[in-house]
Every structure is written in C-alpha cells, then in structure tokens.
C-alpha positions as CSV (number, residue, x, y, z in Angstrom):
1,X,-20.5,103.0,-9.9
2,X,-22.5,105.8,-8.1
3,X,-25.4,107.3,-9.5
4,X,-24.0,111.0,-10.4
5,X,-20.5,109.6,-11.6
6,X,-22.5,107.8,-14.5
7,X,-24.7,110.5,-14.7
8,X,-22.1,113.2,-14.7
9,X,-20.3,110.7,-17.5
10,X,-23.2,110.1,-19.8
11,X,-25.4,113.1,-20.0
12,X,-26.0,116.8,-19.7
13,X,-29.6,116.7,-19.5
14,X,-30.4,120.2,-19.9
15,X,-29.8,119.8,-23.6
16,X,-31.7,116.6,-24.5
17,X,-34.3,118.0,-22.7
18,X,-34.4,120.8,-25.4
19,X,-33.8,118.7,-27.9
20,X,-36.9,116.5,-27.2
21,X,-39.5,119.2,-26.7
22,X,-38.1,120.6,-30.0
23,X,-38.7,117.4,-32.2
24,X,-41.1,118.0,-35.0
25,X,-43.0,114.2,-35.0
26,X,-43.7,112.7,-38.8
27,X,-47.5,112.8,-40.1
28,X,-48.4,109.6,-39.0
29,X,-47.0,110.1,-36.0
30,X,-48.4,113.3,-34.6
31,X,-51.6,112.3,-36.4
32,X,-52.1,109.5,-34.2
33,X,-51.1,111.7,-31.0
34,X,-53.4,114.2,-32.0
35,X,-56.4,111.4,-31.9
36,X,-54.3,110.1,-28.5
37,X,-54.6,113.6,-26.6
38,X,-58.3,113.4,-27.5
39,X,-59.6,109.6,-26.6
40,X,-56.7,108.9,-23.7
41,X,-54.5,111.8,-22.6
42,X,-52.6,110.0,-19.9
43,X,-49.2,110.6,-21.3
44,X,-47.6,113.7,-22.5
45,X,-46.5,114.2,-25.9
46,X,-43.4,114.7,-24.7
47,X,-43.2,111.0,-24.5
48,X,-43.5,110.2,-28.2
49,X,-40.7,112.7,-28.6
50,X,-38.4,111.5,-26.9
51,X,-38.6,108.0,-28.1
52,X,-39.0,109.4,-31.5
53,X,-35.4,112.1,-30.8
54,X,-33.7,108.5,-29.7
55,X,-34.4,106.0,-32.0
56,X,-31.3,107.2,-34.5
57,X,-29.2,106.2,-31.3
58,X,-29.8,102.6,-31.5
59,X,-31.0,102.1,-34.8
60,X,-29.3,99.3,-36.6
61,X,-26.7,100.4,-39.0
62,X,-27.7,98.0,-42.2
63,X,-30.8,100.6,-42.0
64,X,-29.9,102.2,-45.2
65,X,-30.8,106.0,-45.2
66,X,-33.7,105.4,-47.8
67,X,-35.7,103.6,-45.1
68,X,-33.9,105.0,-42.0
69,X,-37.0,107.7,-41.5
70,X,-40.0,105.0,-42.2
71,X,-38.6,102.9,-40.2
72,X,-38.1,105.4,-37.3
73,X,-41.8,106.6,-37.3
74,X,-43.0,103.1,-38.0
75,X,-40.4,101.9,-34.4
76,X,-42.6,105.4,-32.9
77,X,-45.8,104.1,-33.6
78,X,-45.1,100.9,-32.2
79,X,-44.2,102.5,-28.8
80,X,-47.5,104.1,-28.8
81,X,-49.3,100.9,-29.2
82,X,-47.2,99.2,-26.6
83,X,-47.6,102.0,-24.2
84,X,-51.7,102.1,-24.2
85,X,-51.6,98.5,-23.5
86,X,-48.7,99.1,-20.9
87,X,-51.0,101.8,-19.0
88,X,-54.3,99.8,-19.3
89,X,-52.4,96.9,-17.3
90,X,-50.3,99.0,-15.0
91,X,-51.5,102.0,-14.8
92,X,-55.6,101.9,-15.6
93,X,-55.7,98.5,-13.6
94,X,-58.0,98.1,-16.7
95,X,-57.4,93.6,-17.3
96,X,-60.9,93.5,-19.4
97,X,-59.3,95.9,-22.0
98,X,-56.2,95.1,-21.8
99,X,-56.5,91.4,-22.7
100,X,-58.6,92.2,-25.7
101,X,-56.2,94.8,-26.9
102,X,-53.6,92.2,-27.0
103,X,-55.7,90.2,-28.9
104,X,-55.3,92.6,-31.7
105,X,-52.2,91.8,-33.8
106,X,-53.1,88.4,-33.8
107,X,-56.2,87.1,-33.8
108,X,-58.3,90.2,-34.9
109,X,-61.7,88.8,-35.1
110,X,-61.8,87.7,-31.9
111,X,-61.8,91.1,-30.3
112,X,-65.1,91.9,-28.2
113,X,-65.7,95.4,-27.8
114,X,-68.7,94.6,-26.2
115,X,-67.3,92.4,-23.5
116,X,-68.6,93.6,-19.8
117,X,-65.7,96.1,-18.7
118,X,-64.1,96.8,-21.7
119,X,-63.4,100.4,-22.6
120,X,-64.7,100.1,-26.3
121,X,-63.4,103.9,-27.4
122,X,-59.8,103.3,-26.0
123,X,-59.7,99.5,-27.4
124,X,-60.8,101.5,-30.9
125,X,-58.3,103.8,-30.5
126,X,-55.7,101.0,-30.1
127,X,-56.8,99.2,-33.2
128,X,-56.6,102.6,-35.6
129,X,-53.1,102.5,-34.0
130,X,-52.3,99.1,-34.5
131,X,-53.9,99.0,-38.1
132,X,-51.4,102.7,-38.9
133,X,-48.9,100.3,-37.8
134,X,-49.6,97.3,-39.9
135,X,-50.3,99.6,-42.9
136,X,-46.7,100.9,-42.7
137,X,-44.4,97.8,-41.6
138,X,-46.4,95.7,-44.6
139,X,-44.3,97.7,-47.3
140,X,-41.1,97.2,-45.9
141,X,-38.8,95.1,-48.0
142,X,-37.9,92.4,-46.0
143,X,-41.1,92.3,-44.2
144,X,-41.9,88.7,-45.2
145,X,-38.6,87.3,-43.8
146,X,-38.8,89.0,-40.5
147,X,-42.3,89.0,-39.8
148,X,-42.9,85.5,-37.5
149,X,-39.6,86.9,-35.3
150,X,-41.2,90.0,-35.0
151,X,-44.0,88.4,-34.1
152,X,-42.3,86.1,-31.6
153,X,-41.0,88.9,-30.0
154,X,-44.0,91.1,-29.8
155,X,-45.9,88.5,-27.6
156,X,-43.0,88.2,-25.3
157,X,-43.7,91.8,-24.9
158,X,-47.5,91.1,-24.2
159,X,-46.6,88.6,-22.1
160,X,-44.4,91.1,-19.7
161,X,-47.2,93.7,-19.3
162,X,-49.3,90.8,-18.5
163,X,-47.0,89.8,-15.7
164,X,-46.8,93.0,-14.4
165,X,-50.5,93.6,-14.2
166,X,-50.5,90.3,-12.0
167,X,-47.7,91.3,-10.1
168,X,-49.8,94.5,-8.8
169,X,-52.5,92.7,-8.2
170,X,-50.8,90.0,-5.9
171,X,-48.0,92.2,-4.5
172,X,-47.0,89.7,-2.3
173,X,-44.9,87.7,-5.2
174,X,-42.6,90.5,-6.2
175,X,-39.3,88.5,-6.6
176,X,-36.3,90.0,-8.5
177,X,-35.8,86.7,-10.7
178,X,-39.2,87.0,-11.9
179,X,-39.6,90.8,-12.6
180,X,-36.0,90.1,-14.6
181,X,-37.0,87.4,-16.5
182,X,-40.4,88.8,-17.6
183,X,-39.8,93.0,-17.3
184,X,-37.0,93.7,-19.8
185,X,-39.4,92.2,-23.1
186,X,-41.3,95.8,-22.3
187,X,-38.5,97.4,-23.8
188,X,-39.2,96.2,-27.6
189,X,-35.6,96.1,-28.4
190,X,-36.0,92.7,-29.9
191,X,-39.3,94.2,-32.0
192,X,-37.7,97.3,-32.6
193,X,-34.8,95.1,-34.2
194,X,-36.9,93.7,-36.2
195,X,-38.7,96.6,-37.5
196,X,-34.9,97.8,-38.5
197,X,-34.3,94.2,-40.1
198,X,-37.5,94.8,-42.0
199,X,-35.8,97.9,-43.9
200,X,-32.1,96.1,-44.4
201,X,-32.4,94.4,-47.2
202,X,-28.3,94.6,-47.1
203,X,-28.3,92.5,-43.4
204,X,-26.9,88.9,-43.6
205,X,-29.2,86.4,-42.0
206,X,-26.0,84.6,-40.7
207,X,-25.4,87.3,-38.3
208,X,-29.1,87.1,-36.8
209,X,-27.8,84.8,-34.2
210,X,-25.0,87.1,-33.0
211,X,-27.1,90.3,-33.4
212,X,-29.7,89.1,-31.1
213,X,-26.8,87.8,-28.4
214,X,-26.4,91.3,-27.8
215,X,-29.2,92.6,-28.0
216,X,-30.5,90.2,-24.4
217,X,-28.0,92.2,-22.8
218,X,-28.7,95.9,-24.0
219,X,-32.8,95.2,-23.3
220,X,-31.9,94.6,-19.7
221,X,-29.7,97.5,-19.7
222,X,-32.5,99.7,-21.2
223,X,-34.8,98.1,-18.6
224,X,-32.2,99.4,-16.0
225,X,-32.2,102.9,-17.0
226,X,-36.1,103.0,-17.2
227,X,-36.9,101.4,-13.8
228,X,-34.3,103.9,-12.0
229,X,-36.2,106.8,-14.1
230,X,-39.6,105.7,-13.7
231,X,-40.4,104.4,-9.9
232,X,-41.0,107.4,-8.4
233,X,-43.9,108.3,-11.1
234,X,-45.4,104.3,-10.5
235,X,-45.5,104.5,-7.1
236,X,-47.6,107.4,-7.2
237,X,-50.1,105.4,-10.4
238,X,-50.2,102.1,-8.0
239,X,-48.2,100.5,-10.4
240,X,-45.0,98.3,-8.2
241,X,-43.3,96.8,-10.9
242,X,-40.0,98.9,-10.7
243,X,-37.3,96.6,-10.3
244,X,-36.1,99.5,-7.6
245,X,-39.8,98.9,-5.7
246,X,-39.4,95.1,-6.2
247,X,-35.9,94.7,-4.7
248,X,-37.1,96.6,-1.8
249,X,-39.9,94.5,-1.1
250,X,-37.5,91.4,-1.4
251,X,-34.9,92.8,0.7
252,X,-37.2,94.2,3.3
253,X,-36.6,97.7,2.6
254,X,-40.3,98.5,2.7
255,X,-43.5,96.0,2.6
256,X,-46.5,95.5,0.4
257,X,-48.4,97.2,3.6
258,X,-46.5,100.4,2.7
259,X,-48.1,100.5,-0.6
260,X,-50.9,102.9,-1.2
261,X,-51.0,105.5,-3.4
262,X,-53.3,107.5,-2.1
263,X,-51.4,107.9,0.8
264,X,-49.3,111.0,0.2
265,X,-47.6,109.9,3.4
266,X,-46.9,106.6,2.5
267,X,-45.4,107.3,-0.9
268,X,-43.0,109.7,0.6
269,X,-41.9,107.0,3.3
270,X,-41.4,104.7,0.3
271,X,-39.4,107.1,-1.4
272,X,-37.1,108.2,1.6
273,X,-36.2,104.6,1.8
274,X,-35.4,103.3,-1.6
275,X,-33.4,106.3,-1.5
276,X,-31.7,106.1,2.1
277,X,-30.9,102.5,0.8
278,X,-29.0,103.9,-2.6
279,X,-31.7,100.8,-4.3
280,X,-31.1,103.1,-7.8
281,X,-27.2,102.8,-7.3
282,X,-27.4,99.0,-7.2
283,X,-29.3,98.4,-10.6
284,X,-27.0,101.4,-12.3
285,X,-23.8,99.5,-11.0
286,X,-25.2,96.7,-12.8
287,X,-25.7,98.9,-16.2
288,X,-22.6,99.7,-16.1
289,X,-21.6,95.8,-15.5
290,X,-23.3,94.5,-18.3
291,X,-22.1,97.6,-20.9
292,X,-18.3,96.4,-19.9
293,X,-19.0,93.2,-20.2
294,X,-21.0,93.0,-23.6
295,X,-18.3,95.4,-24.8
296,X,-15.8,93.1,-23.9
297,X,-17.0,90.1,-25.5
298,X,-16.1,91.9,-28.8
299,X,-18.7,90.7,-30.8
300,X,-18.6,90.9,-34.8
301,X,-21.2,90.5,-37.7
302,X,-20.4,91.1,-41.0
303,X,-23.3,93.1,-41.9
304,X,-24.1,95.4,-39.1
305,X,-22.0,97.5,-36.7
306,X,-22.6,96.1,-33.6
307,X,-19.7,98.3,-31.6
308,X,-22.1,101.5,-32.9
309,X,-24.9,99.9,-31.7
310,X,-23.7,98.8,-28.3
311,X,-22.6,102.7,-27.8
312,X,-26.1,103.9,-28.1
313,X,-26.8,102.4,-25.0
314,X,-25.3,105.3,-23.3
315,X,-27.2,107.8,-25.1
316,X,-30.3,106.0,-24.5
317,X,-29.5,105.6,-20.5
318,X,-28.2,109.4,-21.1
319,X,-32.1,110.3,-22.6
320,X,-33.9,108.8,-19.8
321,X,-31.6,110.5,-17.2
322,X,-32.5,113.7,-18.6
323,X,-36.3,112.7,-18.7
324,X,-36.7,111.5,-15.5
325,X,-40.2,113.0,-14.4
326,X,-41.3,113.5,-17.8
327,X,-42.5,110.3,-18.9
C-alpha cells in the first residue's frame, strides 16, 4: 500500500500535532525534562509529549484506571532513559558513556564515572533518571512477579542500541536480517508491557504467552513507522541505522561512500534516492502486512483485550506520521 493511501487512512496530522504540543507532562516527568534541557538539550520536549499523548493508545487494558496514570508517567520516564542511552550510541558516537550507562540498572556499583571518555555529568544525569524510575516501578503491585521479564527485556533493548552503535561504526555490515533482528527491541514494547503488567494485578499469567505473541509483531510494526519517520533526521546526526538507509545500502541504492553528514551535498543525494526508489513505501507495505496478518490470527486472552490493543497500532503509526521532523 502507498505511502499517502495509509497515511490519508490513518491520520490527520494537523491535529495530533496540536494535541502533542498541548500535553501538560506529570511532576516527575517535566521535572526530569527540566533537569534534561539543562545537562543535555539534544531533544525537544516535544518528544516526551508525544510519547507521553500516546501511551493511552497502546496501553494494556487489564491496566485498571487506579494505576493507568502511574503507569503512564512511569512507561514516560522510561523512554527518557532509553533515549539518552539511544543518542550517546547513535547520535553522540559517545561508546565510553554509553557502555557505563548501560551498566546502570544492573550492576550499579560498577559504574565508573571516572573512566577516560566518559561524560560524568550526562552519565549522572542518566542515573537520577534511572533511580526516578526505579523509585516509581518499585511500588507497583505486581512488581515482584514481572520484574526478571522486565528485566529480560530491557537488556534486549541495550543490546539493540549497542548494535546500532557498531553498525555506524562499521558501515560496511549493514544487512537487513541483522538491523531486523536486533533494531525493533529499541522500541520497548516488550518493557513497556511489562511496566503495564506491573499495575494489572487483574492480568492472568496464562495469557503471558499469547500476549507477548503479539506483541513481536506490533514492535516491528512500531519499528516500521519509526524508521520511515526518522531517517531523514539520522542521516543528517551520522547515525545509518534506519532500516530505509540499510536497505539501500543492501540493495545498492546508495553506498557507505555516500555517507557523510557533513556533506550537505551528499545528504541531499541520499535523500533523492531513497525517495526516487519509493524505499519508505516498501517497509509501510510491510506495516500494513503484518497488521492484517496479526489481526487475522484472531488472537484471544482471557484477561486482556488484545483486539484494542492490536488497534493502537494505527494510532501509534498515525502519531509518528504526524511527527515526522519533530523527533
């Protein structure tokens, strides 16, 4: 399916746009962006809106509405975390702070913010997030029987950014099998699952299995919609790990030589060709692929509604439509 067919069906971006700059962010949330702007100031705040406007989209429905706020900021604040260590790996080209960020949630006391290289008021920063985090997810009622998945899943999502830092460094092994095996973890939709499980003390731990079925198909759907939204911006940060960048290097659309961004000249030949190739139309034929087919395979759990869930996908590919350029 063409690009503006699915975008003329999904969205009218105009009014999320509005919706996102309007969004009032919780305490803990706009705390922590305040201190953000301050120490790192690479992203807009815009960003922590709009993940913060989406989250009711694809929240989990066993969220009971007592928690369904807590856990929204607490989903929020773990995109913020994620995204520093993101841009340190991608964006900063920064591997010294980067790999003892990721150190954090797991073996604290090793952290060295005196190690040669390392960026000690950004890798603070990144613990006071990470700690906000901790603080809120450890009161959450089913924290206890959730917390090793979460944890699991979390590294996965480590373990992504840390492929995608190699992958810029060593251009010349962009593949498609490996940026889709690795890539779609940056998403956090398993962790973000989790985070809702946390606050469902109503979900049924036999539907875990089918719940998370789904969910490998919707976090390479919402990888989809954030590569075709995204690639333009990375080009121009150095960061090639856009499965629309990728495929073109595989395909022989453009070559690692072409890369350079600061070569205004270079990026725009880059551009011109993904898009003379229609490279976005081929991964949003594929989003639309995988939403008929996950929707066909009529899933059912007894404890959560995973029709309502699956249908948030198209707001969330509708959201990043409508923030293309602003994230």
């Amino acid at each position: 399916m063409p690009r503006q067919r699915l975008v003329d069906k999904l969205s009218n971006p105009p009014d999320y746009v509005a919706q996102i700059a309007e969004a009032t962010l919780p305490s803990s949330v706009a705390e922590l962006a305040d201190s953000y702007d301050v120490t790192v100031g690479d992203r807009d705040r815009f960003l922590w809106q709009w993940i913060y406007t989406l989250f009711p989209s694809f929240t989990l429905s066993c969220v009971p509405d007592e928690h369904a706020e807590t856990a929204r900021a607490q989903k929020t604040i773990l995109t913020m975390f994620v995204t520093l260590l993101d841009d340190l790996a991608e964006m900063g080209h920064d591997r010294e702070t980067f790999e003892e960020a990721s150190q954090i949630p797991y073996r604290p006391e090793s952290v060295d913010p005196e190690r040669e290289g390392v960026d000690a008021e950004q890798l603070q920063f990144i613990q006071e997030v990470w700690d906000v985090f901790e603080e809120g997810i450890e009161a959450a009622p089913m924290h206890d029987e959730y917390r090793d998945i979460f944890d699991c899943d979390l590294r996965q999502t480590l373990n992504a950014i840390d492929y995608s830092r190699v992958l810029n460094e060593n251009v010349e092994l962009a593949n498609m099998e490996g940026i889709e095996h690795y890539d779609p973890h940056n998403m956090l939709m398993f962790p973000y699952a989790n985070v809702d499980l946390m606050y469902s003390p109503s979900f049924e731990g036999a539907d875990l299995g089918t719940l998370r079925s789904v969910i490998w198909n919707l976090q390479r759907m919402a990888r989809i919609g954030n590569w075709t939204t995204t690639w333009e911006r990375e080009l121009r940060e150095g960061d090639y790990t856009a499965g629309p960048v990728v495929y073109a290097l595989q395909e022989g659309i453009i070559s690692s030589s072409d890369l350079d961004p600061d070569d205004e000249a270079a990026i725009e030949r880059v551009t011109k060709l993904i898009e003379e190739n229609e490279v976005e139309d081929r991964f949003l034929t594929e989003w639309n692929e995988r939403y008929e087919e996950v929707t066909e395979r009529n899933e059912h759990a007894d404890s959560v509604d995973l029709d309502a869930f699956i249908e948030g996908m198209k707001t969330v590919l509708s959201y990043q439509i409508a923030a293309r350029g602003r994230k």
